[in-house]
LUMNU-215238 format. One record per residue (C-alpha): residue in three letters; chain; x, y, z. Coordinates in pm, 1 decimal, padded with zeros to 6 digits. Layout:
% residues N
[ALA, A, [X, Y, Z]];
...
***
This chain:
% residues 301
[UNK, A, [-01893.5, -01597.0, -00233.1]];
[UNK, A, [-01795.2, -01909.3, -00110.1]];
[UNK, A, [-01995.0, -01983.0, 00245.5]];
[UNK, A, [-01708.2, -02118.2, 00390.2]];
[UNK, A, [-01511.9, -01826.7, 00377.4]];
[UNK, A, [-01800.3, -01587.8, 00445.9]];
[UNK, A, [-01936.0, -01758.2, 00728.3]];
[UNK, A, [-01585.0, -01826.7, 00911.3]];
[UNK, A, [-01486.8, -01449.2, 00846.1]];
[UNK, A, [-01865.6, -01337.4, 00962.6]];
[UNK, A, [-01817.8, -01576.3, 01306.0]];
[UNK, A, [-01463.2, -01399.2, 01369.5]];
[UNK, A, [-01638.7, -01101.1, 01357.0]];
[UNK, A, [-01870.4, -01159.7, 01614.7]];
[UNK, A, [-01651.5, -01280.0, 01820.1]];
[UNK, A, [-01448.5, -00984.7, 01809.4]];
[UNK, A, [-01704.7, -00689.4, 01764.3]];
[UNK, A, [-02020.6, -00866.3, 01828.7]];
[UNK, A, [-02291.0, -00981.2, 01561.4]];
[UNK, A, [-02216.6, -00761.0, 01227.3]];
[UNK, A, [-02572.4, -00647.9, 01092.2]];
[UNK, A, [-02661.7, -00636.1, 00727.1]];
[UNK, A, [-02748.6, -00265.6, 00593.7]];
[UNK, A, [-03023.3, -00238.3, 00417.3]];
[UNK, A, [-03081.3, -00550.9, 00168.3]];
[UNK, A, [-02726.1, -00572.5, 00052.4]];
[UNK, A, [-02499.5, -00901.2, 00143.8]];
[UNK, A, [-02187.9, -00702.3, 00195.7]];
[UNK, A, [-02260.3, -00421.4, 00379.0]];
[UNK, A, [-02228.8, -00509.8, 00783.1]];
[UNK, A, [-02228.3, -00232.1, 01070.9]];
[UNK, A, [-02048.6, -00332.2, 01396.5]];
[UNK, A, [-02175.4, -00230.1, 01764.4]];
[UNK, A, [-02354.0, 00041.7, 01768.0]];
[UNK, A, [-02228.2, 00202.3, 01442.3]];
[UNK, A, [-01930.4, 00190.2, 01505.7]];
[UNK, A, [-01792.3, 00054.4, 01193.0]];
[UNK, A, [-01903.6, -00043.6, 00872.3]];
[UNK, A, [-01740.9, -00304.0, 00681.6]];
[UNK, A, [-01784.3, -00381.0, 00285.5]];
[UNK, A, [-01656.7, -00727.3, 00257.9]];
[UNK, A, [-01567.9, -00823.1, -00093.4]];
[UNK, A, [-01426.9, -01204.4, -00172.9]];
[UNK, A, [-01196.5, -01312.2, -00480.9]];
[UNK, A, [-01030.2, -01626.4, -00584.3]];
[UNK, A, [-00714.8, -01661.6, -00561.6]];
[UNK, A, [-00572.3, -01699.8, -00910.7]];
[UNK, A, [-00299.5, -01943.4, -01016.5]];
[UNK, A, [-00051.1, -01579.3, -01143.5]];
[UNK, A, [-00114.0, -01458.1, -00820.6]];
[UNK, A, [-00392.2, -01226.7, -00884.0]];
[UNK, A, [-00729.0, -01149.3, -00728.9]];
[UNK, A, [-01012.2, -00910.2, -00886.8]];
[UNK, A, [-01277.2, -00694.8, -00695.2]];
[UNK, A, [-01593.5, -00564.6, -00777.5]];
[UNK, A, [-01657.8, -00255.1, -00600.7]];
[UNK, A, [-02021.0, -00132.4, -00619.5]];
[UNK, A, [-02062.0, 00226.3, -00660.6]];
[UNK, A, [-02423.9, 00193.2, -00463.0]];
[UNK, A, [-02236.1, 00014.7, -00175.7]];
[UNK, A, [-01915.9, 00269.3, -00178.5]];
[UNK, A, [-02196.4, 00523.4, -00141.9]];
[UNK, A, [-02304.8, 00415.3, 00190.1]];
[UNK, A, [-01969.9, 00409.5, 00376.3]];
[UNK, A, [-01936.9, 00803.3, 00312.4]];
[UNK, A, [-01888.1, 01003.2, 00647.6]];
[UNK, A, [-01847.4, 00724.3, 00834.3]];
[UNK, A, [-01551.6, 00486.5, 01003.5]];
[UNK, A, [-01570.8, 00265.4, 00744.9]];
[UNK, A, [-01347.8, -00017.5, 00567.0]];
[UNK, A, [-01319.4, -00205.4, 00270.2]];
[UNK, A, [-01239.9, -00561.9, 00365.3]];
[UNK, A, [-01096.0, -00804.4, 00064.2]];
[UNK, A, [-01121.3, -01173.8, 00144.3]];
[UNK, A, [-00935.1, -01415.2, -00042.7]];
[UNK, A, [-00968.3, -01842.7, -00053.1]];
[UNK, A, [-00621.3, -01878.6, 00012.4]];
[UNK, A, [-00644.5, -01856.2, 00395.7]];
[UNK, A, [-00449.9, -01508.1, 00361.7]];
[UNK, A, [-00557.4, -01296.7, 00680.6]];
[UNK, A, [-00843.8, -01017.5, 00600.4]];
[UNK, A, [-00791.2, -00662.5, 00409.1]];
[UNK, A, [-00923.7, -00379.5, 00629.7]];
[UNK, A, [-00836.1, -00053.3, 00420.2]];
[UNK, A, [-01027.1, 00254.1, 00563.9]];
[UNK, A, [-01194.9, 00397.4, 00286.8]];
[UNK, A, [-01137.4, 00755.1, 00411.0]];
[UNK, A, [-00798.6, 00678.2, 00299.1]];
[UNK, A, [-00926.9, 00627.6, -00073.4]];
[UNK, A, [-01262.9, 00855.6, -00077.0]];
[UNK, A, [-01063.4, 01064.3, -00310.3]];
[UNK, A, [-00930.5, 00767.6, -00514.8]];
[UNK, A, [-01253.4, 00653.3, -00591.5]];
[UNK, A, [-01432.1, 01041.9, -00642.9]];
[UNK, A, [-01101.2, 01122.5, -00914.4]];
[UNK, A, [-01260.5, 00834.6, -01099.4]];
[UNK, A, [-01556.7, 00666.7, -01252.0]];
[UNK, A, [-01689.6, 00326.8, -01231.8]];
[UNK, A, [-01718.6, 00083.6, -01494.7]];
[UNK, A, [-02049.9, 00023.0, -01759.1]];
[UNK, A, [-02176.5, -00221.5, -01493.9]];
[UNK, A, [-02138.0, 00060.3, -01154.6]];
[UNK, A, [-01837.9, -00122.1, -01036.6]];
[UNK, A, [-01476.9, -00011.3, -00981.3]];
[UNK, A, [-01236.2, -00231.5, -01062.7]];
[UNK, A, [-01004.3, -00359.4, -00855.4]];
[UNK, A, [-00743.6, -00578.0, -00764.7]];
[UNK, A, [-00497.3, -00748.9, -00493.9]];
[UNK, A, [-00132.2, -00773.2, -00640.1]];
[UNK, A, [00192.2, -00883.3, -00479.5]];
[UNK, A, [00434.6, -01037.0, -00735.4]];
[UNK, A, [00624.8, -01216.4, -00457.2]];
[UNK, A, [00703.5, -00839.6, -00274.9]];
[UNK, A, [00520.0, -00602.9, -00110.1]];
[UNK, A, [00051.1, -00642.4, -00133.6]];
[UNK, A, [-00075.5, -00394.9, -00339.7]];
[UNK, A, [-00431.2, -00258.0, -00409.4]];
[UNK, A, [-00467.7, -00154.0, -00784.5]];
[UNK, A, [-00758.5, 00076.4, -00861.8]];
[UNK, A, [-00842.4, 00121.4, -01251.0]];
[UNK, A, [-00712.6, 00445.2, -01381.6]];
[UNK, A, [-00591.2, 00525.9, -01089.6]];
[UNK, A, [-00284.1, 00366.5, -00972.3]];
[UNK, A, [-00136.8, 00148.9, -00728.5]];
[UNK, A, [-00135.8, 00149.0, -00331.3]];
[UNK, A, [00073.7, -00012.1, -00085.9]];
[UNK, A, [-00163.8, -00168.9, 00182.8]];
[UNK, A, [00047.2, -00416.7, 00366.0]];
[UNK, A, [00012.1, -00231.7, 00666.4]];
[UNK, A, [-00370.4, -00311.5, 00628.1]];
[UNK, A, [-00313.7, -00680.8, 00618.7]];
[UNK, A, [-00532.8, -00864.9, 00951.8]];
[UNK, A, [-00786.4, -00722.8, 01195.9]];
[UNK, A, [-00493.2, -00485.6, 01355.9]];
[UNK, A, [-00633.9, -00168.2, 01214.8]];
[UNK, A, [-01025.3, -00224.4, 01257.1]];
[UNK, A, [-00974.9, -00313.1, 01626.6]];
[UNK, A, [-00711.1, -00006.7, 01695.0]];
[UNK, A, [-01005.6, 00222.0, 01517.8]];
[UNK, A, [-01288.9, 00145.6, 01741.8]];
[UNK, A, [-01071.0, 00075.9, 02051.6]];
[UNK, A, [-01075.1, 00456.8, 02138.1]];
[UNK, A, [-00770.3, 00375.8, 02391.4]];
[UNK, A, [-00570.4, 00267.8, 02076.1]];
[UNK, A, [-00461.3, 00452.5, 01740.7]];
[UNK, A, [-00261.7, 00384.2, 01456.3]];
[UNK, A, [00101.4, 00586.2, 01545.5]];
[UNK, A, [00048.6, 00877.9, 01337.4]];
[UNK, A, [00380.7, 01087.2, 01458.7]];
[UNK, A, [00474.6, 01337.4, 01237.8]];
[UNK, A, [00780.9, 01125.1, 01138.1]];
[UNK, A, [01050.2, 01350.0, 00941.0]];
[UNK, A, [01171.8, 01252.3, 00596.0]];
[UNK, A, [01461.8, 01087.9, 00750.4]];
[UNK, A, [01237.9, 00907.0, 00966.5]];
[UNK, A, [01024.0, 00738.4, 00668.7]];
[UNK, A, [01340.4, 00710.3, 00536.4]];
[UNK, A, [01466.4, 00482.4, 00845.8]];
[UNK, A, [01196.9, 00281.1, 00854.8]];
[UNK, A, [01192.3, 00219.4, 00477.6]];
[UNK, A, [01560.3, 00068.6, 00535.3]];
[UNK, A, [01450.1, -00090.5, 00817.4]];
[UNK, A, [01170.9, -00272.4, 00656.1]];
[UNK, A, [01380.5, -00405.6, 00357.0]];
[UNK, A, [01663.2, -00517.7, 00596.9]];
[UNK, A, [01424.7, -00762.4, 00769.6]];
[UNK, A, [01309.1, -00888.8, 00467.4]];
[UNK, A, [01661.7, -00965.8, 00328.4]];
[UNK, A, [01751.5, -00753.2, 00127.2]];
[UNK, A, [02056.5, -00532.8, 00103.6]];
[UNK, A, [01978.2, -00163.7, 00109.6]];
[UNK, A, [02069.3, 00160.3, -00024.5]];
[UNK, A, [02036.3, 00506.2, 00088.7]];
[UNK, A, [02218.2, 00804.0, -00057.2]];
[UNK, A, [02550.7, 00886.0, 00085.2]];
[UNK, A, [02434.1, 01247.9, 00213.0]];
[UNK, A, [02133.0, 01109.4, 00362.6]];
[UNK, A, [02311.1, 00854.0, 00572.8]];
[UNK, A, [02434.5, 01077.7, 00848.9]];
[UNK, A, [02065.2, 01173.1, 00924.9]];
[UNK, A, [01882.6, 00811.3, 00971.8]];
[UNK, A, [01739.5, 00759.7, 01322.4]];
[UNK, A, [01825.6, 00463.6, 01401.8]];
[UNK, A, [01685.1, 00458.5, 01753.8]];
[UNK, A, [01361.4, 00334.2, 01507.5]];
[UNK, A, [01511.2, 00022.4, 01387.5]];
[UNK, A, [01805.3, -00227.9, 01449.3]];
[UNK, A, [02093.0, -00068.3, 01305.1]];
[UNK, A, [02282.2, -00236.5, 01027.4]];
[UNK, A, [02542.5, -00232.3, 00729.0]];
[UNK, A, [02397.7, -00024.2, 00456.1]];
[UNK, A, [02492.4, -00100.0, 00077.4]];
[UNK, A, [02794.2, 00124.7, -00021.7]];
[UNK, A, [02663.8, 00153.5, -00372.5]];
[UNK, A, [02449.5, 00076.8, -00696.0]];
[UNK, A, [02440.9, -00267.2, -00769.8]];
[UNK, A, [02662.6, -00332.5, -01142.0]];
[UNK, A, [02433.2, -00339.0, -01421.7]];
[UNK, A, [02272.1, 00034.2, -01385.3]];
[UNK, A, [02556.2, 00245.2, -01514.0]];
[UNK, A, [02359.6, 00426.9, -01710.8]];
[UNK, A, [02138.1, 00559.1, -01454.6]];
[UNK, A, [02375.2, 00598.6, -01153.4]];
[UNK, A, [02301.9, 00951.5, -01163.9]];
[UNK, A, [01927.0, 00910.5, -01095.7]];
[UNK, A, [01947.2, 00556.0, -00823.3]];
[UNK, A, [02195.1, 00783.1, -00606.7]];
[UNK, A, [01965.2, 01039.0, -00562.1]];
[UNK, A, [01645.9, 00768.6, -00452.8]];
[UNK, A, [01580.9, 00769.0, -00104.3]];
[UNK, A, [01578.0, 00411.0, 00007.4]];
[UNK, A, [01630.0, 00116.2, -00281.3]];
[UNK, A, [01609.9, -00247.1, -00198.5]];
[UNK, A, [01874.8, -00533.9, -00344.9]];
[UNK, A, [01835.0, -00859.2, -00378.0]];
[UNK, A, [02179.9, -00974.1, -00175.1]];
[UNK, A, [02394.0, -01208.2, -00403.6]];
[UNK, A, [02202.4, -01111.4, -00745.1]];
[UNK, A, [02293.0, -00760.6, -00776.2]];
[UNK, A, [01861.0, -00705.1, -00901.3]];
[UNK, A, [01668.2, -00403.4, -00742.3]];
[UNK, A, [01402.5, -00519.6, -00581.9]];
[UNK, A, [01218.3, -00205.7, -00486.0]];
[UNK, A, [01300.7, 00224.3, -00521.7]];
[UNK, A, [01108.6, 00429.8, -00271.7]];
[UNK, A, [01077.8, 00808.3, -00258.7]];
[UNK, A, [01038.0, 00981.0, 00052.9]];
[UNK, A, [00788.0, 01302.8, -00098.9]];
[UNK, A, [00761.0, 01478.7, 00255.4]];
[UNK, A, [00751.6, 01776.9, 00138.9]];
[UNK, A, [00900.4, 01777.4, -00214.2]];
[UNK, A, [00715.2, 01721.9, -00568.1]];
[UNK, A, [00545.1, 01388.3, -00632.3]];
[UNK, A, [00598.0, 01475.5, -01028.4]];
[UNK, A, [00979.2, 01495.3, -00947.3]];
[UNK, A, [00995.8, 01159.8, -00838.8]];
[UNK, A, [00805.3, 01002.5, -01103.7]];
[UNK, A, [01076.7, 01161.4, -01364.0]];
[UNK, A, [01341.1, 00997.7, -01165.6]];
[UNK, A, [01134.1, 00657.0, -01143.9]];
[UNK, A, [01056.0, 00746.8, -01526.7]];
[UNK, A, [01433.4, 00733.4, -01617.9]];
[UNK, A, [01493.0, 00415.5, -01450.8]];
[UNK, A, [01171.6, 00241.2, -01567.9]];
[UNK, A, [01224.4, 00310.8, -01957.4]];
[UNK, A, [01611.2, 00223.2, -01981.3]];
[UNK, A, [01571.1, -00121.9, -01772.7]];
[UNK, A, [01205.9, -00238.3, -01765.7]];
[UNK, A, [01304.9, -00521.3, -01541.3]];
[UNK, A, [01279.4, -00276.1, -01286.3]];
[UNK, A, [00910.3, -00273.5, -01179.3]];
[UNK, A, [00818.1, -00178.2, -00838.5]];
[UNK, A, [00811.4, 00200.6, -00742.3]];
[UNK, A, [00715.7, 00316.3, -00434.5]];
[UNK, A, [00574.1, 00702.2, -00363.5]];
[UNK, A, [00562.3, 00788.7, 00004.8]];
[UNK, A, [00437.4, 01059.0, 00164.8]];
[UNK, A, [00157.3, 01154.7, 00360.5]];
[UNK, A, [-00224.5, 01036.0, 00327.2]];
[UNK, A, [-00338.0, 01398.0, 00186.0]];
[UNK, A, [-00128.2, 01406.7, -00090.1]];
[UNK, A, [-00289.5, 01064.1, -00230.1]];
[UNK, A, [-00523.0, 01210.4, -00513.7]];
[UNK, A, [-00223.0, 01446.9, -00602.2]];
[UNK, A, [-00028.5, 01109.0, -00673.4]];
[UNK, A, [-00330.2, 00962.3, -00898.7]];
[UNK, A, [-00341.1, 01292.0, -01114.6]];
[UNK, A, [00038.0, 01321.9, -01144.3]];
[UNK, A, [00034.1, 00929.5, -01195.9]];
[UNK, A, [-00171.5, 00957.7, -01527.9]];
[UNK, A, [-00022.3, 01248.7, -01670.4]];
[UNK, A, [-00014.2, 01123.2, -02095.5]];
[UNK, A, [00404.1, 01069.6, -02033.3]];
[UNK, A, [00350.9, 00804.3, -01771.3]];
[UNK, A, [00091.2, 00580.6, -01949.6]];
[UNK, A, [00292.7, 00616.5, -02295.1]];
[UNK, A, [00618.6, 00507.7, -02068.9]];
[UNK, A, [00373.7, 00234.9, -01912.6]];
[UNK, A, [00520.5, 00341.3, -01542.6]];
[UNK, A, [00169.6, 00451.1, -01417.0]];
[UNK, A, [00093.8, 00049.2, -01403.3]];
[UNK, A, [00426.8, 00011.2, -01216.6]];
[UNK, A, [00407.7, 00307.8, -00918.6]];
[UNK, A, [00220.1, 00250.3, -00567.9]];
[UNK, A, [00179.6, 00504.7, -00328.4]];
[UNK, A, [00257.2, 00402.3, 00019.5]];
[UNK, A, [00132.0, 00642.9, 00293.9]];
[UNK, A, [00363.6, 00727.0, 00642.2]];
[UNK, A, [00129.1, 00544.7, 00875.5]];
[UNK, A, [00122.8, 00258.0, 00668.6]];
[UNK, A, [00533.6, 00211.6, 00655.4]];
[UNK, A, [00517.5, 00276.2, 01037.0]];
[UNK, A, [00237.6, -00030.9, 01078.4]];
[UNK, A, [00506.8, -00237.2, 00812.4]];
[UNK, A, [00819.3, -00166.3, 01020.8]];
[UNK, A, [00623.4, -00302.4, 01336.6]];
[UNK, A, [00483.5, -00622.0, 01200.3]];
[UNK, A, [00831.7, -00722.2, 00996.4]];
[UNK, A, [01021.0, -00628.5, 01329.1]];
[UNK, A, [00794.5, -00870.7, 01532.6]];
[UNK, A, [00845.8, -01198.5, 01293.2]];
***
C-alpha cells in the first residue's frame, strides 16, 4: 500500500477516534478507543476503466466477527474512504468461499452511476451510502444512528425518485403507485408520464418497475429499481430478466429491500437462469438504510 495514502488515512483517524492500534501482527487490522471499532483497511489502484480490486483475507474477515466492525476500501484517487459494516455482509461472505490463495475477491465499480461493491459469486451491492467517515462516526457516537425508520414501500419508493431527480435524471414510477409517494421526504417534482421510445417490446414489464431512471434528452434508462418490501426478490429478477435479455444496453438493476433479506438476494441471484442470461453480473442489492443515507447526501449538494 502506498504510505502516502496509508499514513494520511491512519493520521485522520487519530484525529477523529484517537490512535488506531494494530491487532495482532497484521497491517490492516486497527481497533479504535477502547474497542470500539475495528477497521480492515484494504487499498487499490485506481484503474484507467474505472475499476479497483480487493483482496479480502479470510484470516482477517475472521477477526471482525461479533464485533462493530467495518471494511474500509481506500483508493489513490483521493475518493473519500469506504466504511461498509461487515455485519451487513457476514452472510455474503459465509454463502461463499474464498479463493485458492484465502482471499475473497472483490471489487469497487461505478460505471459513471451509482458505487458498487462486487463480491465473487455473489453479486453486487449498492454502498454509496457508505461513501466517507459518516457511518463509522454515527456508529460509535451512541447519541447518533443511522435513520433506520421502518420506511413503507412507498417510502423507498419516494426516496428512490428523489435520489434520481437530484442527479438529473427524469424519472418514472408506475401510474398506480403515484398517488401514494410521500413527498413530505423529498422536493416534489414532475414525474415522467411514460416509457422512454425504444422499449416497446417490454412496456408491459418497465410499467410495472417501481422507480426507473432516464437520461433527460436521450430517451436511455439509466437505472430500474425494485422496491422488494415485502414481495419476492425472484419476482423481480424475472422482470429485470426480461428487460436485460431483449436490450442488453440496459445494465444497472437495483434490488431494494431490507438488510435481512441480503443472502436471500445472493441465492436467488445465482440461480443457473441468471448466470446463463448473464444478469447476475448486472443486479446490486441496495438496502433501505442505505437509500435513506443517499437521499440525504444528494439533497445536501
Amino acid at each position: 500500500m502506498p504510505n502516502v495514502v496509508k499514513s494520511n488515512f491512519l493520521d485522520e483517524l487519530k484525529t477523529r477516534f484517537g490512535d488506531p492500534r494494530r491487532i495482532g501482527t497484521s497491517k490492516s487490522l486497527f481497533v479504535l478507543g477502547d474497542g470500539a471499532a475495528r477497521v480492515y483497511v484494504r487499498y487499490s489502484k485506481v484503474h484507467e476503466d474505472g475499476s479497483t480490486f480487493f483482496g479480502l483475507r479470510d484470516v482477517d474477515i475472521r477477526q471482525l466477527e461479533g464485533h462493530n466492525a467495518f471494511l474500509c476500501f481506500l483508493r489513490d484517487d483521493g475518493s473519500e474512504p469506504l466504511f461498509i459494516p461487515y455485519a451487513d455482509f457476514e452472510e455474503v461472505f459465509r454463502s461463499t468461499q474464498p479463493a485458492k490463495d484465502g482471499q475473497y475477491k472483490v471489487q469497487l465499480v461505478s460505471n459513471r452511476g451509482p458505487l458498487e461493491l462486487y463480491v465473487s459469486r455473489q453479486g453486487r451491492f449498492n454502498v454509496e451510502g457508505y461513501v466517507g467517515f459518516t457511518t463509522i462516526t454515527q456508529s460509535i457516537d451512541a447519541r447518533r444512528s443511522r435513520d433506520t425508520r421502518d420506511l413503507s414501500h412507498a417510502q423507498v419508493q419516494t426516496l428512490l425518485a428523489g435520489i434520481g431527480h437530484r442527479k438529473g435524471y427524469d424519472v418514472y414510477v408506475p401510474e398506480n403507485n403515484v398517488a401514494n409517494l410521500d413527498w413530505s421526504l423529498t422536493r416534489r417534482f414532475e414525474l415522467r408520464a411514460n416509457i422512454p421510445a425504444g422499449f416497446e417490446d417490454v412496456v408491459s414489464v418497465l410499467s410495472e418497475i417501481d422507480v426507473i431512471w432516464v437520461a433527460g434528452g436521450r430517451n436511455d434508462i439509466e437505472g430500474l429499481f425494485e422496491v422488494e418490501h415485502s414481495t419476492s426478490i425472484y419476482s423481480g429478477l424475472l422482470r429485470f430478466n426480461d428487460v436485460f435479455i431483449t436490450h442488453p444496453r440496459v445494465s444497472r438493476f437495483s434490488i431494494v429491500s431490507d438488510d435481512s433479506r441480503r443472502s436471500v438476494f445472493s441465492r436467488q441471484l445465482f440461480r443457473p437462469t441468471f448466470r446463463k442470461s448473464g444478469l447476475a453480473e448486472h443486479v446490486a442489492f441496495l438496502e433501505y438504510a442505505n437509500v435513506v443515507d443517499w437521499h440525504a447526501r444528494v439533497a445536501q449538494k
